[in-house]
Steps between C-alpha positions, in 0.01 A plus 500: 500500500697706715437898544724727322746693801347869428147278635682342782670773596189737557381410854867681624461742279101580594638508873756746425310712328206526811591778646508748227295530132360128493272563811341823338188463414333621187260688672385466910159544643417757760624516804371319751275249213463163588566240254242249537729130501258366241627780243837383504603326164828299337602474185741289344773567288603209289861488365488214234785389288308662196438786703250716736150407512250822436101502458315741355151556706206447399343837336160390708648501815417788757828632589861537308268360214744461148793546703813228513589356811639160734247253584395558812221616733361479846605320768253293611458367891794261633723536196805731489633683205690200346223288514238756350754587216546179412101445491412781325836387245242159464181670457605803283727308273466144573836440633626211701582637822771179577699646199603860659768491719441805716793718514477862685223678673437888450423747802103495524435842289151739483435565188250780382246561408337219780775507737482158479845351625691291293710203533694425166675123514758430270537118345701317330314251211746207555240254301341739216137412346273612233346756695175748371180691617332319796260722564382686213292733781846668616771438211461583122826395427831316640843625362845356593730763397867397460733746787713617200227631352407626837839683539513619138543883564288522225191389664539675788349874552362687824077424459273849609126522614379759322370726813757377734870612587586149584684263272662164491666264277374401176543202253421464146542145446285217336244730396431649856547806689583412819527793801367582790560281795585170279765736337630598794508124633674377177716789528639397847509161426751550206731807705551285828555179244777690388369449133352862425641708266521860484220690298382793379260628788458826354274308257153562662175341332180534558293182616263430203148539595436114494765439747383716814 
């Protein structure tokens, strides 16, 4: 099944975009701080014909616990960050990596509050599957959430840390409330598609105490 054009079109549009907002990072470490290579991470965002594939973690895991987010994770020694978002798309979800046609690469990103840099991969689910929780460890829950519903203006909000001046994009959809750096992510993904719509971001929420 062939990608939609917003999808093929978002390599260009990624590369255009370099130089100014895209390459911020959410937060950066201190100057002068090493990033060990082991740290870095990819995670993949998977554009389906039904949708966008989100997880909610696992409320026992040690960090971002409860929050909603790509599969993804480290990258481990000799793969590169196509090859470990796939993976982690196989372990975290039990998808078939031969079905994903990958389709843009983001800017490697830090991304607080570890630092840890970032790669998000974009594919393309020419061949979709019954997917679902691979690793009950890591994901609670797997969500493909339709883009119309994702560019509903009435899902979408600016999320707040209580504590913190920073804030990012929000979601309401499918029972979730997505932020933080998956919000901003989705976000991105949806402006530089040319799909976004405009919203109220003088609507600022709160993330719910099971969500941080």
């Amino acid at each position: 099944m062939p990608a939609p054009g917003w999808v093929r079109a978002l390599q260009g549009r990624i590369d255009a975009a370099a130089t100014g907002e895209l390459t911020r990072p959410l937060a950066r470490p201190a100057r002068g701080l090493e990033v060990p290579r082991s740290r870095r991470a990819a995670v993949l965002v998977l554009v389906g014909p039904d949708g966008i594939v989100l997880t909610r973690r696992s409320s026992r895991l040690s960090s971002h616990a409860g929050q909603v987010s790509f599969p993804g994770g480290g990258i481990d020694a000799g793969e590169d960050a196509q090859q470990a978002a796939l993976r982690e798309g196989q372990e975290e979800v039990c998808l078939d990596p031969a079905s994903v046609h990958v389709a843009a690469h983001f800017p490697e990103l830090p991304v607080a509050p570890s630092f840890r840099p970032v790669t998000p991969v974009v594919g393309w689910w020419r061949e979709p599957h019954p997917i679902g929780v691979g690793s009950e460890i890591e994901v609670a829950s797997v969500h493909t959430v339709p883009v119309d519903e994702l560019v509903d203006p009435a899902h979408r909000f600016t999320a707040r840390l209580p504590g913190f001046d920073r804030t990012t994009p929000g979601f309401a959809v499918d029972g979730l409330f997505v932020w933080g750096y998956t919000g901003w992510l989705l976000s991105t993904v949806l402006q530089l598609g040319g799909v976004d719509r405009p919203w109220n971001t003088d609507d600022v929420r709160e993330v719910p105490p099971d969500y941080r």
